[in-house]
Backbone as a printed PyTorch tensor [residue, N CA C, xyz], in Angstrom:
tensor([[[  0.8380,  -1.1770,   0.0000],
         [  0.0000,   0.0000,   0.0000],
         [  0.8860,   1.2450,   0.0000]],

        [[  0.4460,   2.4170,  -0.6380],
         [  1.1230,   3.6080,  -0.8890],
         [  0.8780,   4.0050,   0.5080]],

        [[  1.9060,   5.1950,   1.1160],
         [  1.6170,   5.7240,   1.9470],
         [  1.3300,   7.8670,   1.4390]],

        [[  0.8230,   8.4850,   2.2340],
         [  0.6270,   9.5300,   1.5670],
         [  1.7110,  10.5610,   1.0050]],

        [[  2.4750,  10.0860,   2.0140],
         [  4.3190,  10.6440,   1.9030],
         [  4.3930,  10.0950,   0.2770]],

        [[  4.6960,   9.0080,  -0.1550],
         [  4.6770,   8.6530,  -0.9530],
         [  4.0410,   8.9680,  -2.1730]],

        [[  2.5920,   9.0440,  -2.0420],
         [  1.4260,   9.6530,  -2.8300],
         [  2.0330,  11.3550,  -3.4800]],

        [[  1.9070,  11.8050,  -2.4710],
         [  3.1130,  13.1020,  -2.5420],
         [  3.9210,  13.3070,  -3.3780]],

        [[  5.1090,  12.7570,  -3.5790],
         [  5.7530,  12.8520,  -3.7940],
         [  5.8830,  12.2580,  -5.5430]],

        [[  5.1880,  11.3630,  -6.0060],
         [  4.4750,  10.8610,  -7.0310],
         [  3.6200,  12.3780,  -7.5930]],

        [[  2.7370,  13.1340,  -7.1430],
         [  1.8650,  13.9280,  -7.5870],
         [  2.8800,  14.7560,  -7.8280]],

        [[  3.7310,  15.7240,  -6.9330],
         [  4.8690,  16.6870,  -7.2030],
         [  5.4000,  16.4220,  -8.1390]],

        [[  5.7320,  15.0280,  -8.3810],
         [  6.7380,  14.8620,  -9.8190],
         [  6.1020,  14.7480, -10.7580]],

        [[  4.9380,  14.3870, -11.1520],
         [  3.6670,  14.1780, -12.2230],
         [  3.3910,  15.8270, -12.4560]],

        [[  3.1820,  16.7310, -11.3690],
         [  2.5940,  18.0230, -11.9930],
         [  3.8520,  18.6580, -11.7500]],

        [[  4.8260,  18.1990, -11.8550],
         [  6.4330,  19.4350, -12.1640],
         [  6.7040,  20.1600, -11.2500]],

        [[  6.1050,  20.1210, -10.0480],
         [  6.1430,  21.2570,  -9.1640],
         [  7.8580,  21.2160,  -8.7060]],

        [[  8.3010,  22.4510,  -9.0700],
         [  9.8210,  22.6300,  -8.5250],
         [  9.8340,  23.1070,  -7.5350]],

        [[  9.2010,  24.3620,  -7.0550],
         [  9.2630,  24.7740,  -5.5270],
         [  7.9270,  24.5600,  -4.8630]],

        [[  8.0090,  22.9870,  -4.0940],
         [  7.0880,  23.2910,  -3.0240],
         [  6.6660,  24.2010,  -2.2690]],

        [[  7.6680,  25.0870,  -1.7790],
         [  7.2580,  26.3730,  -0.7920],
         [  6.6010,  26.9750,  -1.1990]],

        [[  6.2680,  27.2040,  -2.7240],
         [  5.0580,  28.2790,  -3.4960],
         [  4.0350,  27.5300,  -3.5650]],

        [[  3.9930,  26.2590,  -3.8780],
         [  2.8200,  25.5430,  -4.0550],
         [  1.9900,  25.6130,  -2.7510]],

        [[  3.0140,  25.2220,  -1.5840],
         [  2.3570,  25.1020,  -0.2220],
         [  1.8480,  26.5570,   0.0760]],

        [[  2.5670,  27.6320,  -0.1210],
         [  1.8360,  28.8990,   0.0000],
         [  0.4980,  29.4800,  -0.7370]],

        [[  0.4080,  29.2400,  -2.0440],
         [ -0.4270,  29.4120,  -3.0840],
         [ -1.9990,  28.7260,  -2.3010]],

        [[ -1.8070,  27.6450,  -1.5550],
         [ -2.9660,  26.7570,  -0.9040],
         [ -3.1890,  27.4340,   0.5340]],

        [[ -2.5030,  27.9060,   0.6560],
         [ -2.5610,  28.6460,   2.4710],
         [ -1.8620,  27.0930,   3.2430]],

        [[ -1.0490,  25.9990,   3.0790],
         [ -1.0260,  25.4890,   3.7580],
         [  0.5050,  25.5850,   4.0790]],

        [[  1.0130,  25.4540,   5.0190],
         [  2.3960,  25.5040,   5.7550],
         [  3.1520,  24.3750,   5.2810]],

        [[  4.2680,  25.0270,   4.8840],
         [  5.5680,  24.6250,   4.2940],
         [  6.1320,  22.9910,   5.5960]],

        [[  6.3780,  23.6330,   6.2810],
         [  6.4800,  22.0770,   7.4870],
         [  5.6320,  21.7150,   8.0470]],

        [[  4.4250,  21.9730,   7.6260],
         [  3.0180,  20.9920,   8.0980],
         [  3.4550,  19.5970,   6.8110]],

        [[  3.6100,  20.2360,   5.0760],
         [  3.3310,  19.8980,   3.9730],
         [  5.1560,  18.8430,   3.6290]],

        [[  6.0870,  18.7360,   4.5960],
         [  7.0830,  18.0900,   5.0560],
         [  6.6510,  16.9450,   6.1390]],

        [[  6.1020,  16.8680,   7.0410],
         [  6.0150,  16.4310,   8.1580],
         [  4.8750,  15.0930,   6.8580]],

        [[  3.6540,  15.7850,   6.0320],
         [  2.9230,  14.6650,   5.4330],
         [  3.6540,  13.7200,   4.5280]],

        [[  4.5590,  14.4300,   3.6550],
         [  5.8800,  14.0760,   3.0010],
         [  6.7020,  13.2120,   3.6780]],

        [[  6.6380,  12.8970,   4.6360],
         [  7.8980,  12.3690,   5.3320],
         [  7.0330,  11.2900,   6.1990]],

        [[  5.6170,  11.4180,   6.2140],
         [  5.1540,  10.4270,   6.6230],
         [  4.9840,  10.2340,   8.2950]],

        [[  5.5410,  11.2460,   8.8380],
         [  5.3930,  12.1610,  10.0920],
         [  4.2930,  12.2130,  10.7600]],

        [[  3.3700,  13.0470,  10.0830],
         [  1.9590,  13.3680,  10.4440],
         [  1.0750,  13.0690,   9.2470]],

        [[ -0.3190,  13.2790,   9.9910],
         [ -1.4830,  13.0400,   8.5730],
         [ -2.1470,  14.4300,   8.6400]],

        [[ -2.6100,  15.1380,   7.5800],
         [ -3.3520,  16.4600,   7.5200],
         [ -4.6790,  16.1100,   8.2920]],

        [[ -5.1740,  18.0140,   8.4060],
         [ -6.6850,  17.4820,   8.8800],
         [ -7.5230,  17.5060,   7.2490]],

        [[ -8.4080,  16.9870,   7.4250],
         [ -9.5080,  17.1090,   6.4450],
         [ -9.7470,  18.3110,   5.5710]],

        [[ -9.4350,  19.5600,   6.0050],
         [ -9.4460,  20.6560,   5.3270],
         [ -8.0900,  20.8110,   4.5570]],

        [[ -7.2360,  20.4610,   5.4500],
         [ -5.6830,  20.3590,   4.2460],
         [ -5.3740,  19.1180,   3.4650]],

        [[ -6.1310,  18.1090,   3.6720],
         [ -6.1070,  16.8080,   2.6790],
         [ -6.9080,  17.5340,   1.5430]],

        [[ -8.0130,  18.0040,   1.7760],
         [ -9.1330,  18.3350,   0.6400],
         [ -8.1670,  19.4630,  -0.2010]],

        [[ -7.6510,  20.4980,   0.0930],
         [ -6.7330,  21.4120,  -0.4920],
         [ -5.8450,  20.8180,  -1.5250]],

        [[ -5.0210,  19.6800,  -0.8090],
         [ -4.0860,  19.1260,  -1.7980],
         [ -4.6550,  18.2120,  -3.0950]],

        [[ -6.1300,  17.6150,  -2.6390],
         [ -6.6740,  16.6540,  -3.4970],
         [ -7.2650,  17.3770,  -4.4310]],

        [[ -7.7690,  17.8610,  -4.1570],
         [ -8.3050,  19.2450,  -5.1600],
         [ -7.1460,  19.8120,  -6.0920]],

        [[ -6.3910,  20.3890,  -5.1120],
         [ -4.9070,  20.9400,  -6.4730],
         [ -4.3690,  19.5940,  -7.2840]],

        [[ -4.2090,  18.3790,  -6.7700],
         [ -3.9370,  17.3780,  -7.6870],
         [ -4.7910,  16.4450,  -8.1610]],

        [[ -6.0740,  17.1850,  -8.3560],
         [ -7.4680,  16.3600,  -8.9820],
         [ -7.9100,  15.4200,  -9.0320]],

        [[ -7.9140,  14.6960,  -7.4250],
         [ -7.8470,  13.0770,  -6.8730],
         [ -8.6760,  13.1410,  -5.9880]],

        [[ -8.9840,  12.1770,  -5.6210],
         [ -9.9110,  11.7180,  -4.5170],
         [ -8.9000,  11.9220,  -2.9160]],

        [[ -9.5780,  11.6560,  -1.9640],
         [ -8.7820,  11.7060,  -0.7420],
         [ -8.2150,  10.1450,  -0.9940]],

        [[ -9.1400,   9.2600,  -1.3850],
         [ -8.4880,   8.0600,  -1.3590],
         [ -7.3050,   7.2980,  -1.8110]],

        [[ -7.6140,   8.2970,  -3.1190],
         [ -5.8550,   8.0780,  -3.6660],
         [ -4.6430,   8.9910,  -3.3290]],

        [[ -5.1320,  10.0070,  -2.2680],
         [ -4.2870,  10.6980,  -1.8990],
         [ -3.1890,   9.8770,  -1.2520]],

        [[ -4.2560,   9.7090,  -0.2760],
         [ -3.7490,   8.9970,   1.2960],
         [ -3.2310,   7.2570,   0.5500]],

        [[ -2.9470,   6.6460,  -0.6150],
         [ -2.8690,   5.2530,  -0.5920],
         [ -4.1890,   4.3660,  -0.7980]],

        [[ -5.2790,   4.7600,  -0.2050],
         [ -6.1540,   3.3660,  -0.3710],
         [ -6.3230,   3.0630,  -1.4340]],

        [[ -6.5340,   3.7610,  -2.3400],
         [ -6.9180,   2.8600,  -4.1150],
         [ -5.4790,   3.6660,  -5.1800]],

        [[ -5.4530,   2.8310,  -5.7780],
         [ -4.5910,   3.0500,  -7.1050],
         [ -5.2100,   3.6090,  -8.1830]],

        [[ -6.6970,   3.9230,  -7.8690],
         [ -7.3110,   4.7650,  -9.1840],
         [ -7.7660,   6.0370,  -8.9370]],

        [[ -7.1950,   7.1500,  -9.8240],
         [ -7.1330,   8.7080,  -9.5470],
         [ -7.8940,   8.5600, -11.1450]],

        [[ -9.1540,   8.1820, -10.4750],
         [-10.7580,   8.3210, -11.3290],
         [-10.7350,  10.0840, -11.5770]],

        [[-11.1810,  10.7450, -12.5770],
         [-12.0540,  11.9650, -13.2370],
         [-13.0330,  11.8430, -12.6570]],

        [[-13.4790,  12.6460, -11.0330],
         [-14.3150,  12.7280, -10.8990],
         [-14.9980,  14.4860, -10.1280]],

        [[-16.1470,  14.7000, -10.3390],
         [-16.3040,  16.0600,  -9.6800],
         [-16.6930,  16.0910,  -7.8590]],

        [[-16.7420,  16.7460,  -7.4300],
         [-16.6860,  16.2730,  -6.0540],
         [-17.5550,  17.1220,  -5.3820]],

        [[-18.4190,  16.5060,  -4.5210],
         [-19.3120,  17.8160,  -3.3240],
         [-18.5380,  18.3520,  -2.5800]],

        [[-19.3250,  19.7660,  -2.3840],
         [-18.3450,  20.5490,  -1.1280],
         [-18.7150,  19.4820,   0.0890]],

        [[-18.0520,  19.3470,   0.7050],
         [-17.8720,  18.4820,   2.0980],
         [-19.0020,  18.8800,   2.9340]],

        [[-19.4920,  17.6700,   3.4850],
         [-21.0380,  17.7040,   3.5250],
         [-20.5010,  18.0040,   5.3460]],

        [[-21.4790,  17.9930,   5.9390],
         [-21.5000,  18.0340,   7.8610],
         [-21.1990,  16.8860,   8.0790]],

        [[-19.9370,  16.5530,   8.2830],
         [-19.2380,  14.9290,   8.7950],
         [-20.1810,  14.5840,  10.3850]],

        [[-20.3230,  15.3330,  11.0880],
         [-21.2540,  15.1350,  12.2970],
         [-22.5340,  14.2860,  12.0790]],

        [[-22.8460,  14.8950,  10.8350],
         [-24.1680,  14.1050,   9.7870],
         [-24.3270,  13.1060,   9.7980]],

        [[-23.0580,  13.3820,   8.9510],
         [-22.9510,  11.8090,   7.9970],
         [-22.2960,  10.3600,   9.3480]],

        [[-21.4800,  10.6900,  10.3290],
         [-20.9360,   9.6410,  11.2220],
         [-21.8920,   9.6260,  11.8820]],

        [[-22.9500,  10.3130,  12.0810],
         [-24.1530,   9.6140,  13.1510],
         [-25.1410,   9.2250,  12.2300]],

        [[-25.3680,   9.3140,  10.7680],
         [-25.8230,   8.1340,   9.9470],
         [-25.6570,   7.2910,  10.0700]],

        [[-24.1340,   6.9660,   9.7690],
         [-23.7730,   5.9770,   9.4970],
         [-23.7220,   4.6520,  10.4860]],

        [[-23.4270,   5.6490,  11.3900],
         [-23.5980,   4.7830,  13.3370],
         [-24.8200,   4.1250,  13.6190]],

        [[-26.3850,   4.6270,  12.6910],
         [-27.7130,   3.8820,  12.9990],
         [-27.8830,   3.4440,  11.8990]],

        [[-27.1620,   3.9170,  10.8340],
         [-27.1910,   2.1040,   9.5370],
         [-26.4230,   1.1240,  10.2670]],

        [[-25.3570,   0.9760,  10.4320],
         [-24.6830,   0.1030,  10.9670],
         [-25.0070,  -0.4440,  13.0900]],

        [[-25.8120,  -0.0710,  13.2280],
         [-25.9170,  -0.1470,  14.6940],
         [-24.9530,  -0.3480,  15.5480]],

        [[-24.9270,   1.0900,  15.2930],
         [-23.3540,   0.9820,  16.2450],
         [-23.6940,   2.3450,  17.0510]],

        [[-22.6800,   3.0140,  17.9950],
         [-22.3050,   4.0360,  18.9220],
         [-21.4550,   4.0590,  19.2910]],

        [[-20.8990,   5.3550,  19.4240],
         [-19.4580,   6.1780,  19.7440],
         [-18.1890,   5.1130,  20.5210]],

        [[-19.3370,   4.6390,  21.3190],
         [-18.3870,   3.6860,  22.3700],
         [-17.5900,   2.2540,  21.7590]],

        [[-18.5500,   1.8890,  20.6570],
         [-18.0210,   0.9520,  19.9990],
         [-17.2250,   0.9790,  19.0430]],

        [[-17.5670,   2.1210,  18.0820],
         [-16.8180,   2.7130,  17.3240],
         [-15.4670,   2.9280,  17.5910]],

        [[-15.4340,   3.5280,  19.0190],
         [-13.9730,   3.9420,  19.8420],
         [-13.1380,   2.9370,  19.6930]],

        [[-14.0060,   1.8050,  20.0920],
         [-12.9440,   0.4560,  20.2290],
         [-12.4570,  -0.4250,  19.2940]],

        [[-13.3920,   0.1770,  18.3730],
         [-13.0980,  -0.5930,  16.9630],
         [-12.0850,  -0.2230,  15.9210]],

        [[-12.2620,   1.2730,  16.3020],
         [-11.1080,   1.8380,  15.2630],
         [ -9.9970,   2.5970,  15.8970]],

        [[-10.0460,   1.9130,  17.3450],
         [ -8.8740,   2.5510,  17.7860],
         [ -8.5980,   4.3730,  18.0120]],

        [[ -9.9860,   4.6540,  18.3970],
         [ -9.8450,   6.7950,  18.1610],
         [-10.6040,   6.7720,  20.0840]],

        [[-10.3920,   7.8440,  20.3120],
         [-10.6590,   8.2370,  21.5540],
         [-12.1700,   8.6030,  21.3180]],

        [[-13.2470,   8.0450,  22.7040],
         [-14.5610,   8.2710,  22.2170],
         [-14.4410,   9.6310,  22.3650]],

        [[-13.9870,  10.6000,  23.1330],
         [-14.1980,  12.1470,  23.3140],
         [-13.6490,  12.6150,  21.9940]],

        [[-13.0120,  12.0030,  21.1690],
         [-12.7110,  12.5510,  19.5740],
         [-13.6490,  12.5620,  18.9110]],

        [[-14.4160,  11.2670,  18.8940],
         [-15.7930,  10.7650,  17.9010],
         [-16.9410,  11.6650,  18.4440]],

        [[-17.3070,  12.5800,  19.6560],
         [-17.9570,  13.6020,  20.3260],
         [-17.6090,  14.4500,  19.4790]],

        [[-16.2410,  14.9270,  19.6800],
         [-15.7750,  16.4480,  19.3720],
         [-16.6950,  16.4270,  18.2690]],

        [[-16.3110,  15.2220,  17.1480],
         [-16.0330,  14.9770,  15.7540],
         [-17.8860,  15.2640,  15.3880]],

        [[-18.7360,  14.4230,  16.1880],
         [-20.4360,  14.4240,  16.0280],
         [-21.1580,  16.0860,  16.1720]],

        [[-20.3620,  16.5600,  17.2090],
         [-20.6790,  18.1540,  17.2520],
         [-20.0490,  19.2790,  16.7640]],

        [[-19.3730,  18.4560,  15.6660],
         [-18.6560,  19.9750,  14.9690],
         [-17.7280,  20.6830,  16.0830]],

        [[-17.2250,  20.4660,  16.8960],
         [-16.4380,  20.9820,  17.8260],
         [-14.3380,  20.7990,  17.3270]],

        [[-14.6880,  20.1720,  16.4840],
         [-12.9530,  19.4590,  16.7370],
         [-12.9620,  18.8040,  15.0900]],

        [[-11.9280,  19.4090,  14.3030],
         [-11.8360,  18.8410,  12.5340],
         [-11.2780,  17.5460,  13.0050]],

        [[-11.5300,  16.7720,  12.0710],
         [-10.9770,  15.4610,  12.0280],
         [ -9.7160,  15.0800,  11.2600]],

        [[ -8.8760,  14.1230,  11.3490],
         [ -7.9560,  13.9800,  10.8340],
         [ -8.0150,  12.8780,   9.3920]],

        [[ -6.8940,  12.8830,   8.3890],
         [ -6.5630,  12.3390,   7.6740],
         [ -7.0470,  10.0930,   8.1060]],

        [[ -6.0730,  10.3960,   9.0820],
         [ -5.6010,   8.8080,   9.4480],
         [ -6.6090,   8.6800,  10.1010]],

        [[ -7.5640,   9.2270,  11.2090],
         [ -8.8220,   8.8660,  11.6090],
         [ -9.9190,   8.4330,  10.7630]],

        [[-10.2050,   9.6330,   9.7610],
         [-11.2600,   9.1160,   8.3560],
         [-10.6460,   7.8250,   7.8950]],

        [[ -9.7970,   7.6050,   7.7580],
         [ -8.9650,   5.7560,   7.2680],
         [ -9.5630,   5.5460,   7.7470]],

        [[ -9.2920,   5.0680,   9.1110],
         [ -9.8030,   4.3010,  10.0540],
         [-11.7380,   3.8180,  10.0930]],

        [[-12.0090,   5.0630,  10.4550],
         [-13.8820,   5.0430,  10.2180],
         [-14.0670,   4.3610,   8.6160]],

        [[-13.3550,   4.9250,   7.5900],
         [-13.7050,   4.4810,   6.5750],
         [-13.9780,   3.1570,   6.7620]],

        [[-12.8790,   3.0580,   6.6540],
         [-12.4460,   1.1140,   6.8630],
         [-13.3670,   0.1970,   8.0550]],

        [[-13.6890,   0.7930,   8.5350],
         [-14.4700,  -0.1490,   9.2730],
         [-16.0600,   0.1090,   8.8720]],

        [[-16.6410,   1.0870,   8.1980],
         [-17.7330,   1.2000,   7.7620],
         [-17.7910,   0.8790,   6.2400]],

        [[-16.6150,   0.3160,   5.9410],
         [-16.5380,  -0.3020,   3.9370],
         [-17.2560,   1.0240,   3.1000]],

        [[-16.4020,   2.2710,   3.2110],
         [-16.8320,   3.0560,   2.3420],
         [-15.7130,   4.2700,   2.0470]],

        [[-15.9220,   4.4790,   0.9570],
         [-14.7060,   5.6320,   0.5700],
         [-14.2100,   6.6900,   1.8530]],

        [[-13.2740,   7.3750,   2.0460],
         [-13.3370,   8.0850,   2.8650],
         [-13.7460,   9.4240,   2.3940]],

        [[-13.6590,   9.7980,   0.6440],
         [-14.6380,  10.7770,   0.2320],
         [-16.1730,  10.7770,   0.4710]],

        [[-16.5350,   9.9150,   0.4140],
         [-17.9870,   9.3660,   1.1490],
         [-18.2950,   9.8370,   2.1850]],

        [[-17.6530,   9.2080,   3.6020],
         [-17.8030,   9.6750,   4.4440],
         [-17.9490,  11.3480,   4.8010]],

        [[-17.0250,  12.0820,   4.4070],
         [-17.2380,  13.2080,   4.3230],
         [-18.1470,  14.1250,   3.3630]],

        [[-18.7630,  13.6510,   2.5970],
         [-19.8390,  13.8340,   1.7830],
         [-19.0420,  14.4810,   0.4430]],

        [[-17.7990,  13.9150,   0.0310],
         [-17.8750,  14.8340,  -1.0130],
         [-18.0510,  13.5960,  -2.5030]],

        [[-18.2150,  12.8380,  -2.0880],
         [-19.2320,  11.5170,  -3.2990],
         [-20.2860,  11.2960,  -2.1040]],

        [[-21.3040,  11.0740,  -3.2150],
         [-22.8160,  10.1100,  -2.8740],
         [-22.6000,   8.6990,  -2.7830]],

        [[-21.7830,   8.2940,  -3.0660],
         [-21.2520,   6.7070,  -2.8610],
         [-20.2290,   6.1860,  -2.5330]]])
């Protein structure tokens, strides 16, 4: 499996980019935030994954590694993730508490995360994805499927 460091670094060389530091500026996102993902360090939040996927016209999924196909597709503005994870929690009959334990996230994260209080992360959406078998663009509403 690709990792996003990786993913990265693949897209930079595909769209020519010679100076990262302009690219990372041009997006509003920080030069050693956009190292630290590169290097496999840290994972973005959701608002700086969507930035980069957008400038390199991909899904989050192929950002981050999960699929090998960087499909042509158009994308919703990012729906209320609070929404959509307490949907998804009474399709699947589940709750916060189980969820916690299942995917390994702190239940006071999956709170923050239900009340809009606290952005979510890169490697967390993995996680939920993966245990609810659905894109992690999905989850965040920016595909219907």
């Amino acid at each position: 499996m690709v990792t996003l460091g990786q993913r990265l670094k693949e897209l930079v060389k595909e769209y020519r980019i010679e100076r990262v530091e302009d690219f990372c500026k041009s997006l509003g996102l920080g030069r050693t935030d956009f190292y630290r993902w590169w290097c496999d360090t840290t994972m973005p939040s959701v608002s700086s994954a969507i930035k980069l996927a957008d400038s390199f016209y991909c899904s989050l999924d192929y950002l981050a590694g999960r699929t090998d196909s960087n499909y042509d597709v158009f994308f919703n503005d990012p729906a209320d993730f609070g929404v959509r994870i307490k949907e998804l929690m009474k399709q699947y009959n589940t709750n916060p508490h189980r969820l916690s334990v299942e995917a390994g996230i702190s239940r006071a994260s999956i709170y923050e995360w239900m009340n809009n209080r606290a952005e979510i992360t890169l490697d967390s959406l993995i996680k939920i994805a993966d245990l609810f078998g659905c894109s992690v663009d999905y989850l965040i509403g920016r595909t219907d499927s």
